[in-house]
C-alpha positions as CSV (number, residue, x, y, z in Angstrom):
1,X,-21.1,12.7,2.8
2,X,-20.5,10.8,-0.5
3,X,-23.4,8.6,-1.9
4,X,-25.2,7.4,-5.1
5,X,-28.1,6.5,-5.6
6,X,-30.6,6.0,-8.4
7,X,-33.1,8.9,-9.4
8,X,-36.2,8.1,-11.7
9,X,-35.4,10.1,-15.1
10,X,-38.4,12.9,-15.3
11,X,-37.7,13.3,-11.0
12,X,-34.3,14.0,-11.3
13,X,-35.2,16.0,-14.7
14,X,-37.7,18.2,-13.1
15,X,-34.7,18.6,-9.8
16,X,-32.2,19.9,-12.5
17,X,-34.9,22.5,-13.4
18,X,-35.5,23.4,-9.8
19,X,-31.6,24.1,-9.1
20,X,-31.7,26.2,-12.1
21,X,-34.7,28.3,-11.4
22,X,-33.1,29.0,-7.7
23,X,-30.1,30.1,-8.7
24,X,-28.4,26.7,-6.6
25,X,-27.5,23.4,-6.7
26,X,-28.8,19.9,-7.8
27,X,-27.4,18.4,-4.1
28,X,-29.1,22.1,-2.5
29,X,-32.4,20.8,-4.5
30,X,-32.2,17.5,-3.3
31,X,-31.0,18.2,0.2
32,X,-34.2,20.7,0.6
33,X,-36.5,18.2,-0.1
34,X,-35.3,15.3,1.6
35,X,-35.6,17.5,4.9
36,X,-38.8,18.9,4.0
37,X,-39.9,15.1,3.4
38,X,-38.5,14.1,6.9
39,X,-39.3,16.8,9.2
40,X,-43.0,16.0,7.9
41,X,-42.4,12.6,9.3
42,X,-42.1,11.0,13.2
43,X,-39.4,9.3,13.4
44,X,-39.6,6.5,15.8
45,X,-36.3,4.9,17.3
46,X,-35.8,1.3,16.9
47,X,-32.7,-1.0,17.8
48,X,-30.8,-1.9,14.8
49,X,-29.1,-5.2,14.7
50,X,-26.5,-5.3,12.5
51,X,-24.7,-8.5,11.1
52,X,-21.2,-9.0,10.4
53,X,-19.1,-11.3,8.5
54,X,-15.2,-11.7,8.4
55,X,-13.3,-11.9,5.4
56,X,-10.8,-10.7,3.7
57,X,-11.7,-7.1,2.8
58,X,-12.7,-5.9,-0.7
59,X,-12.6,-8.6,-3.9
60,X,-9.4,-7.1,-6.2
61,X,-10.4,-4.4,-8.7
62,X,-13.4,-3.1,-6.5
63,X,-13.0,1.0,-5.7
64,X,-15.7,2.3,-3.3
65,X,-14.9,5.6,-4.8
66,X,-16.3,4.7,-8.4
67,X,-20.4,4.8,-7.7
68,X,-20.8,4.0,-11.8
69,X,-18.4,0.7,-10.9
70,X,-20.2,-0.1,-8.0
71,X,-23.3,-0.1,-9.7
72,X,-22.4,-1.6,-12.9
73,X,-20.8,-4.4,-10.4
74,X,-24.2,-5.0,-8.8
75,X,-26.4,-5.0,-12.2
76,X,-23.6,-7.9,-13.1
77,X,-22.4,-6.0,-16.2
C-alpha cells in the first residue's frame, strides 16, 4: 500500500544508512521496524466510529496520487 508520511530528518537519515549497510531497501528498513515496534506492543481492539459527510467528491485540481501536492495542499502553500 501507498502512503506518505513525514520522517524527522537525522531518523530517516540514520534509516537510509541502515538500508545501505543491509544490502536492502529504505521501505524493507522501515517496514522491519514498524513490526518490531508493534509486535512489542498489545494491541487492544476498540470500536471505531467513523464519520461521514456527502459531498461532491474531490475539490478540482486535487490528485491523491501526488503525496508532495497533498501535502503542500495541507501546509496551505
Amino acid at each position: 500500500m501507498r502512503t506518505t508520511i513525514n520522517i524527522d530528518d537525522q531518523l530517516l537519515k540514520y534509516a537510509k544508512q541502515q538500508a545501505a549497510q543491509r544490502g536492502c531497501t529504505l521501505k524493507q528498513v522501515i517496514e522491519d521496524a514498524l513490526r518490531e515496534s508493534l509486535s512489542h506492543q498489545r494491541l487492544e481492539s476498540k470500536p471505531v466510529k467513523l464519520e461521514t459527510v456527502s459531498g461532491t467528491g474531490l475539490k478540482p485540481g486535487i490528485n491523491l496520487d501526488d503525496g508532495r501536492s497533498l501535502n503542500d495542499i495541507m501546509d496551505g502553500r
